[in-house]
C-alpha positions in Angstrom: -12.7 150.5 172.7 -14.6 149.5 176.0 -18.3 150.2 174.1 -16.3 147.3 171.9 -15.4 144.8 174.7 -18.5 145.3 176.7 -20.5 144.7 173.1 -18.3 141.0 173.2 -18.4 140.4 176.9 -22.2 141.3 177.9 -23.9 138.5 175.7 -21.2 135.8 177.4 -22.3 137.3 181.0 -25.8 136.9 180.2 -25.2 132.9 179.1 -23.0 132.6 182.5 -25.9 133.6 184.4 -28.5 131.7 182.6 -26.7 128.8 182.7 -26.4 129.0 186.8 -30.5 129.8 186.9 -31.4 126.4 185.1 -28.6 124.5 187.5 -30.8 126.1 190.4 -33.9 125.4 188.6 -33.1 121.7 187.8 -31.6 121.1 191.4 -35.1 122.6 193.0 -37.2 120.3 190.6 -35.0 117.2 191.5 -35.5 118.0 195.4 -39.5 118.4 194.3 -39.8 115.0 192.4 -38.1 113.6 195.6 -40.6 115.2 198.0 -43.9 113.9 195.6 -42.2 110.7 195.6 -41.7 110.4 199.1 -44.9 111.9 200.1 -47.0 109.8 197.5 -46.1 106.4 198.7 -48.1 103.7 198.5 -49.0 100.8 200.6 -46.5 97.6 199.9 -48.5 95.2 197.8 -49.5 98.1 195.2 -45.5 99.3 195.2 -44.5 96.1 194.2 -47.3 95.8 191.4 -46.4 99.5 190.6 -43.0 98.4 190.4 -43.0 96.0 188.4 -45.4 97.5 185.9 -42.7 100.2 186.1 -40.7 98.7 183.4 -37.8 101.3 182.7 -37.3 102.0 186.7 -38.3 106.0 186.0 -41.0 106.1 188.8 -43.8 106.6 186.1 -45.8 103.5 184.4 -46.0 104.6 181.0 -48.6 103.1 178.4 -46.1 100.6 176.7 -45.3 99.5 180.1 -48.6 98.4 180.9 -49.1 95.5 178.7 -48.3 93.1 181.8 -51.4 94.3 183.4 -54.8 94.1 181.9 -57.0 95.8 184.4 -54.5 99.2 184.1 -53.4 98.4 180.6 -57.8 98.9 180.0 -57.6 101.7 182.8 -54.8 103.8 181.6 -56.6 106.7 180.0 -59.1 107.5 182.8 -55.8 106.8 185.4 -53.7 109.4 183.7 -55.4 112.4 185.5 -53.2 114.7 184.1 -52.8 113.9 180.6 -48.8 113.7 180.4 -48.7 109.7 179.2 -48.1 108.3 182.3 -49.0 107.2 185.7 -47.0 108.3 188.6 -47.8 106.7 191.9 -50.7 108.8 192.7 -52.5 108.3 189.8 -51.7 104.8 189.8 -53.6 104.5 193.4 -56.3 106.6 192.2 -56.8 104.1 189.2 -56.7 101.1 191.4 -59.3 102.2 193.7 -62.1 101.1 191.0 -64.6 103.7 192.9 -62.3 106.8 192.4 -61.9 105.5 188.4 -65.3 105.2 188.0 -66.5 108.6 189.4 -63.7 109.7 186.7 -65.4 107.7 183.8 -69.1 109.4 184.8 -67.1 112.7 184.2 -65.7 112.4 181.4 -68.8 111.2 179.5 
């Protein structure tokens, strides 16, 4: 009878304490989007452009969003360093600086 309960109980145990590991998980990459975002700030006149071009408020510029924008709407591609769709804030200073963008362009040729 206990091989029987501990065959029921042991699969729920194991959900319990994979369901605390991703709480810890998701609470650690919260507090590690906050540091990037704090540490990648960027000087006041390209926050507000970034800003603004941030249509959805999600601290990324994403490639519909960018249609206000021509030089970064033409831009985007080489801006997005690491390929996920979007621009955070780094990338977006990167992209502005037209000398980092272009040593970008040389490369990718």
């Amino acid at each position: 009878m206990q091989a029987n309960i501990l065959r029921l109980v042991a699969p729920l145990l194991i959900l319990v304490g994979a369901l605390g590991g991703c709480a810890a998980i998701e609470q650690q990459e919260a507090a590690d989007t906050q540091a990037a975002t704090a540490a990648a700030a960027l000087p006041p006149d390209l926050e507000r452009r970034f800003t603004a071009l941030d249509a959805n408020g999600d601290g990324f510029i994403e490639e519909r969003e960018v249609w206000a924008d021509a030089e970064v709407d033409r831009r985007f591609e080489l801006g997005d360093i690491n390929f996920d769709g979007k621009l955070d804030r780094a990338e977006f200073e990167e992209l502005v600086d037209s000398d980092s963008t272009s040593r970008r362009a040389e490369l990718r040729k």
